[in-house]
C-alpha positions in Angstrom: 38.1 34.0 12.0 40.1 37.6 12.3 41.2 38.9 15.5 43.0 42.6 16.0 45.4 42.7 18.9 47.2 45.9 20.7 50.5 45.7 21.7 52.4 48.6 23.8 56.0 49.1 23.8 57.1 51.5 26.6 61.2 52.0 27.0 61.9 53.0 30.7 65.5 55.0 30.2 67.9 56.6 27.5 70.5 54.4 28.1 68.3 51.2 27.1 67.8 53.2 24.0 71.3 54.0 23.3 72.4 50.6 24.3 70.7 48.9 21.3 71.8 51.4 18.9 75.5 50.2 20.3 74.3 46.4 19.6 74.2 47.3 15.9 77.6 47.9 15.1 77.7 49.5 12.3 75.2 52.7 12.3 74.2 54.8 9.5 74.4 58.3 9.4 70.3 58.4 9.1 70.5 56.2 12.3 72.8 58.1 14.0 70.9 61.3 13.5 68.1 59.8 14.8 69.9 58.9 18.0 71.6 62.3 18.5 67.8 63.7 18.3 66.6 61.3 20.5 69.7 61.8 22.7 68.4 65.9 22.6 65.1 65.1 23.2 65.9 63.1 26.0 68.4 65.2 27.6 65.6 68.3 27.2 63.0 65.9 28.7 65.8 64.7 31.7 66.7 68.6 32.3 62.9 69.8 32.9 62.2 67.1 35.4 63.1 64.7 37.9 66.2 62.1 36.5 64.9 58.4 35.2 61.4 60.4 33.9 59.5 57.9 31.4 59.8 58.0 27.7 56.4 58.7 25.5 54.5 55.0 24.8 55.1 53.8 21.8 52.0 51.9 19.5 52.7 48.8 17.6 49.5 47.7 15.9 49.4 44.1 14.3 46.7 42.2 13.0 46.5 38.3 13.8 44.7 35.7 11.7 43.1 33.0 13.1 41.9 30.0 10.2 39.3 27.2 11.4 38.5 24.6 8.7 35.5 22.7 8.8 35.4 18.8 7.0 31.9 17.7 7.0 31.4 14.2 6.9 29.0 11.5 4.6 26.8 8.8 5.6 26.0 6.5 2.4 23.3 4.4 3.1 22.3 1.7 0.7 18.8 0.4 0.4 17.3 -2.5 -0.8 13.7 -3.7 -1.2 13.8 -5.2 2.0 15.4 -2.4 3.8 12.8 0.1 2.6 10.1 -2.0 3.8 11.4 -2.4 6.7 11.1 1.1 7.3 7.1 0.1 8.3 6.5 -0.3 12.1 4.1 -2.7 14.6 1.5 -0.3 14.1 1.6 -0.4 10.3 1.4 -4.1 10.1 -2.2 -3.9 12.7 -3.5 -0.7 10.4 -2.4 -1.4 7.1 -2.3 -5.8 6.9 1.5 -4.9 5.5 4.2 -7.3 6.3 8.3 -6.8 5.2 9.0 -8.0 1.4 11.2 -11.3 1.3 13.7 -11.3 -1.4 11.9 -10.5 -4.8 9.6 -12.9 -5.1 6.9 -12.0 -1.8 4.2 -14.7 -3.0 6.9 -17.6 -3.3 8.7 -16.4 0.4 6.7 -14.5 2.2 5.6 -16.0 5.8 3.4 -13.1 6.3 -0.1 -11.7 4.8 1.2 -10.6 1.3 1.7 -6.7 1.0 -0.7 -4.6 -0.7 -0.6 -0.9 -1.3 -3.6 0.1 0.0 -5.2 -0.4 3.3 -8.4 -3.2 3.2 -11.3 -1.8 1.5 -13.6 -1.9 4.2 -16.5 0.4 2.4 -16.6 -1.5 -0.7 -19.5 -3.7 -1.6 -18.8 -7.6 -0.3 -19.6 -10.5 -2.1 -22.3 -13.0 -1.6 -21.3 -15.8 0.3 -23.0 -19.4 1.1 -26.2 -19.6 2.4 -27.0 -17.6 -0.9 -30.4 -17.5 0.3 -32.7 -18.3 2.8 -36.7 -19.1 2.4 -39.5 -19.2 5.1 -42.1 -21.5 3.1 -45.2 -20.9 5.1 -49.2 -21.2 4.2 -50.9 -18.0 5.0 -54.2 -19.9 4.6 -53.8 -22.3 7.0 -54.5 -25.4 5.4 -54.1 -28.8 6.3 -50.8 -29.5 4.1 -49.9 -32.9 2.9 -46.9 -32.4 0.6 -45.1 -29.1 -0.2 -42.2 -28.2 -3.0 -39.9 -25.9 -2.8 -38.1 -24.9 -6.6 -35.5 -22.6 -7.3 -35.6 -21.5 -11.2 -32.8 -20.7 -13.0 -33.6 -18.0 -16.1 -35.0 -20.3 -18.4 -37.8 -21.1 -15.9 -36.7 -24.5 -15.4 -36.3 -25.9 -12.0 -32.5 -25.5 -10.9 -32.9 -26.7 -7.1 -35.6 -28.8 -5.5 -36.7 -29.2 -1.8 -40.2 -31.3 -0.9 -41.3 -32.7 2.0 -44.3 -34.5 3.6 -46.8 -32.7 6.4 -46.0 -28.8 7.0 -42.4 -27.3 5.7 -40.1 -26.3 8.0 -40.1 -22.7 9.3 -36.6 -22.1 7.2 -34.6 -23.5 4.4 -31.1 -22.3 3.5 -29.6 -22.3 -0.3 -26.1 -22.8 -1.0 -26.5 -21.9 -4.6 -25.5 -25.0 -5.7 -28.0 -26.8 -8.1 -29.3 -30.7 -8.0 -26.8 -31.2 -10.5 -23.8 -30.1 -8.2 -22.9 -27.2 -10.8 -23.1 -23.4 -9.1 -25.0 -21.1 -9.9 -24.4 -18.7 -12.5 -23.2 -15.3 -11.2 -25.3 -12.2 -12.7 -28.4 -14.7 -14.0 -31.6 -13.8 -12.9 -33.0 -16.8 -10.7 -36.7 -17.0 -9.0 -38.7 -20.3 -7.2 -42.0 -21.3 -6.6 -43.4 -22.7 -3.6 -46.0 -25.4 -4.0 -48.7 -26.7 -1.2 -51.0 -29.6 -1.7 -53.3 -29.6 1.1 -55.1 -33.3 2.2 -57.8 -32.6 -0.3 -55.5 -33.2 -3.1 -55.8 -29.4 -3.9 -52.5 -27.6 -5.0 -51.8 -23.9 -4.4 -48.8 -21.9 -6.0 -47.1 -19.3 -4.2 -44.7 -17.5 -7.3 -41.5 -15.9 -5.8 -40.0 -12.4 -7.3 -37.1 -12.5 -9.2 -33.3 -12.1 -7.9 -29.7 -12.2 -8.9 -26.4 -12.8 -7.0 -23.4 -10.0 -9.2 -20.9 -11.8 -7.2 -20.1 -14.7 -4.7 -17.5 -15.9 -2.6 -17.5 -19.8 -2.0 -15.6 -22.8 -1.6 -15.4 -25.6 -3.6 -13.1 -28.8 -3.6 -10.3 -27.3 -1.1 -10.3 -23.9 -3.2 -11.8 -20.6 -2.7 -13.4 -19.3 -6.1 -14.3 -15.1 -6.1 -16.9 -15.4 -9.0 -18.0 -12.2 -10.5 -20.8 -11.3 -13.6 -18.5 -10.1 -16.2 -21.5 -7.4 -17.3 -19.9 -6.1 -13.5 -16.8 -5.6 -14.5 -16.5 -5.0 -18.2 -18.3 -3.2 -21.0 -20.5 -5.0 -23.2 -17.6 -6.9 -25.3 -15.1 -4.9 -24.1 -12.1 -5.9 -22.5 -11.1 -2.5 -20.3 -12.2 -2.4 -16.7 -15.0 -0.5 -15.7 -15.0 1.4 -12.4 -17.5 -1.3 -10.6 -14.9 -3.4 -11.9 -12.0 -2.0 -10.4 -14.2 -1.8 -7.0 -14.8 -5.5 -7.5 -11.3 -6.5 -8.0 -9.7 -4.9 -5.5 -12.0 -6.3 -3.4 -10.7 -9.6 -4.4 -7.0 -8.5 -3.9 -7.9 -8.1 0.1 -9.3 -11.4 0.0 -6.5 -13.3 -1.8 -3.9 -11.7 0.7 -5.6 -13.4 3.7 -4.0 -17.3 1.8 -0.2 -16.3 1.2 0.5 -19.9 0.4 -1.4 -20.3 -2.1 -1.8 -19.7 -5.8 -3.9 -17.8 -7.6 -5.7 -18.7 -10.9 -8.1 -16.2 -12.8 -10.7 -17.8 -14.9 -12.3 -16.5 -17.6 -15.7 -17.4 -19.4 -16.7 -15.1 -22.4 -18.4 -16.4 -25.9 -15.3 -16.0 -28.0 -11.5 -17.3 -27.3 -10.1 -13.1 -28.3 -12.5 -11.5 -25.6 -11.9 -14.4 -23.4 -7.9 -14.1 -23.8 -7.9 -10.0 -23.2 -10.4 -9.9 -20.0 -7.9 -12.9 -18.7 -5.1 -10.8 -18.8 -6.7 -7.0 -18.1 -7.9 -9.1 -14.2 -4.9 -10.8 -13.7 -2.5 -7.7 -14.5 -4.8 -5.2 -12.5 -4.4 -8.2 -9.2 -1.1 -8.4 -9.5 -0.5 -4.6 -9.3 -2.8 -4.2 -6.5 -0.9 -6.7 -4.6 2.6 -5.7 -5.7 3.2 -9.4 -7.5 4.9 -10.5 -10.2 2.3 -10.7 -13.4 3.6 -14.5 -14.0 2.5 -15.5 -10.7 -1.3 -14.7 -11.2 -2.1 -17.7 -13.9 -5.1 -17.2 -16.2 -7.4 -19.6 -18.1 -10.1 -19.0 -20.5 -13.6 -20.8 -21.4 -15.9 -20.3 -24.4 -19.2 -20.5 -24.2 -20.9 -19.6 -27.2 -24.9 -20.1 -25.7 -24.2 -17.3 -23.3 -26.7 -14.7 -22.9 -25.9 -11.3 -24.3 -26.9 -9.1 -21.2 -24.8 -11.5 -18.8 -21.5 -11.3 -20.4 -20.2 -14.0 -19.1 -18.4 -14.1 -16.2 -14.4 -13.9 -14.0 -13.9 -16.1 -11.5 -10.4 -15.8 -9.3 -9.2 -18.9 -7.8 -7.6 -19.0 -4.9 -6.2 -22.4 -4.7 -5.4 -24.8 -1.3 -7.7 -22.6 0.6 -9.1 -24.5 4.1 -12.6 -23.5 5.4 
């Protein structure tokens, strides 16, 4: 910053003038001619007016500088996983399901729902769940019934559950897709039923159901919640790269698994060779563990060869999330 200042130096008499010529002692003959001038000058100015009259102004100019330094400051700020997640407020955690990050290990010390990247996926397809289906047996004929028979048919025809009853069947009857045998159905597989009526004249009258299939189903079974899908849903035939119904299907899963932070998750695979089994194993379990930020280890796999399988199925991907309550 420059500032330019004025300063006026006005001597009032002669003798002031004089006087500090005197102070100097020794004066130079340039000096003293200078002083017999001004003497001159002064006595001309004293002699054409009044005694005491004011000498001309003289101008000093000097320039003043004026230096402001400016320090700015730093601010280091170190951040950390859970720093930077932290970062998310109230209203995050309501929107978005997303909860701070403990240490680097969120599945093992996590209180909270896991994180995921994504908000839930609220206009993807769901999964079936339990009832699987529901039948209204009724006669439209209105005969007298003595027995009926109720069979649900897997795809070879044969009968994979069995209800029967005496008199008229109830109005409803839920399925739970679980088979006489105990074993769940099979995800993708076509499955129909008949409906039998034998009326008090020993007559029997068959009532032949259309054809249906479940792609995937959400259930529980023995304190864990399985996430079954066809694998002809998620994979080309024999191939082991996701497809983009797969994708769809798996992050589906990933917003489901986040709702049981406790607990581990196991993906199981069921192809008709151990290579194709061992790829699709680990093409689900590292596409879940991206989509909900966990370490790859953490997501354990298993595999299951089932040579009989039928072509067009593919077999099938099941994601097991263990310790689950109902």
């Amino acid at each position: 910053m420059n500032a330019h200042s004025v300063f006026k130096i006005i001597p009032s008499r002669l003798a002031w003038s004089l006087a500090m010529i005197a102070m100097v002692g020794v004066v130079s003959p340039a000096t003293l001619a200078m002083g017999q001038n001004s003497t001159e000058e002064a006595q001309q100015w004293t002699n054409d007016g009044e005694a005491g009259a004011a000498l001309p102004e003289m101008v000093v100019e000097a320039t003043n500088e004026v230096r402001q330094k400016i320090e700015k400051g730093t601010y280091d700020l170190e951040l950390d996983a859970t720093v930077i997640d932290s970062f998310f407020t109230a209203m995050d955690e309501i929107a978005l399901g997303v909860s701070p990050v403990s240490g680097l290990q969120p599945h093992l010390n996590n209180l909270e729902t896991l994180v995921s990247d994504q908000p839930p996926h609220l206009w993807l397809p769901e999964m079936a769940q339990t009832p699987v289906a529901r039948f209204y047996p009724s006669d439209p004929e209105g005969h007298k019934i003595k027995r009926w028979n109720l069979a649900v048919t897997d795809f070879r025809g044969s009968p994979f559950k069995v209800y029967s009853g005496k008199g008229n069947p109830p109005e409803s009857l839920t399925w739970d897709g679980q088979g006489d045998n105990g074993e769940m159905l099979r995800v993708g597989y076509p499955y129909s039923y008949v409906f039998t009526l034998t009326d008090k004249g020993t007559n029997t009258y068959n009532h032949a159901g259309v054809s249906f299939r479940i792609p995937a189903l959400d259930y529980h079974r023995d304190g864990d919640r399985i996430l079954e899908m066809a694998g002809g849903q998620l994979f080309p035939r024999q191939e082991s790269d996701l497809n983009e119904s797969g994708k769809q299907w798996l992050t589906r899963s990933a917003d489901e698994i986040r709702r049981h932070p406790y607990s581990p998750v196991r993906v199981v695979v069921t192809a008709e060779n151990q290579d194709l089994a061992q790829k699709r194993a680990a093409e689900v379990a590292g596409y879940l563990a991206e989509s909900m930020i966990l370490p790859l280890e953490q997501v354990e796999t298993e595999t299951i060869v089932r040579p009989d399988l039928r072509a067009e199925m593919d077999g099938a991907v099941a994601v097991v999330i263990e310790h689950v309550e109902k």
